[in-house]
Structure formats: C-alpha cells, structure tokens
N, C-alpha and C positions, 0 to 999 in steps of 0.2 A: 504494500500500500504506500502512496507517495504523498508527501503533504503539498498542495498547489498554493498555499496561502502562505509559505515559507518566503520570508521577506530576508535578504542576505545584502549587510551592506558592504560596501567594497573596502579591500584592506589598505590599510597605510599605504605601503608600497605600491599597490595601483594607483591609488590617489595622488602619489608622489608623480607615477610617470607619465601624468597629465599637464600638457602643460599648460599656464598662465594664459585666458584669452585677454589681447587687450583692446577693449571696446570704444578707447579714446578718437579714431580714425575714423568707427562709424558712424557717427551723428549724419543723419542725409542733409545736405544743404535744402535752405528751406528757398522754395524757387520766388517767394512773394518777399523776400528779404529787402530786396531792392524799392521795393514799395513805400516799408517803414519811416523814409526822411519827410515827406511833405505830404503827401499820401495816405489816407488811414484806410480807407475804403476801395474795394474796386468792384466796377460796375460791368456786369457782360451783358452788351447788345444780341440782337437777333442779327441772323447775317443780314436779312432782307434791310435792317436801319445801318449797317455798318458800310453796305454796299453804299448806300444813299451817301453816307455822309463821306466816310474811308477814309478818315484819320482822325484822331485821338484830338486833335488840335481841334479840329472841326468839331465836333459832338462838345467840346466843351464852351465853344462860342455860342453854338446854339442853346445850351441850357443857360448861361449867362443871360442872352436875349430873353427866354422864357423868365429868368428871377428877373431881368429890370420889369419888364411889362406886366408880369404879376403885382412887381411894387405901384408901378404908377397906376396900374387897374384899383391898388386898395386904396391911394390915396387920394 
C-alpha cells in the first residue's frame, strides 16, 4: 500500500544546488511611461474620427474650439 498524500520536502543540499533567480532585470517597461510628464490621461479615438482628423495636434485644437464655444455659449 503506498501513501499519495506523503508531502517530502526537499533537502539542504538540493536546495543548495539551486541557484539565486535575480528578478531585478524583469520589471516590463511600462509603454505609457512616457505619458507621465504633462499628460495624465489618454484618450482612444475611433478610427472613423482619427481618419477625419489624423493627428494628435488636430483632435486637440478641435476640443479646445468645442471648450471656448461651450464657454461663450454659458456666458
């Protein structure tokens, strides 16, 4: 008869001939890093508005325009 629930832990000397991993090198660079200086948010368009507009520069003159004319609409 065998026991299956026999839990064996490993000896010193196997323990020994493992070596050290060092986990320092895998941190994944985080791709939105570059973001963190001015930036806190980022916004993803549909392609159908990205085609229209097709640059970063653009889409953000155009929302500028939408917050003045919203202002001048409230006041």
């Amino acid at each position: 008869m065998t026991k299956t629930n026999e839990s064996t832990e490993p000896s010193e000397e196997s323990l020994a001939e493992i070596p050290e991993a060092d986990f320092s090198k895998a941190i994944r660079p985080n791709r939105y890093a570059r973001l963190r200086g001015d930036f806190k948010h980022e916004v993803q368009l549909d392609p159908e508005l990205w085609q229209h507009f097709g640059s970063q520069k653009k889409v953000i003159e155009a929302l500028q325009l939408l917050v003045d004319l919203a202002k001048k609409g409230a006041a």
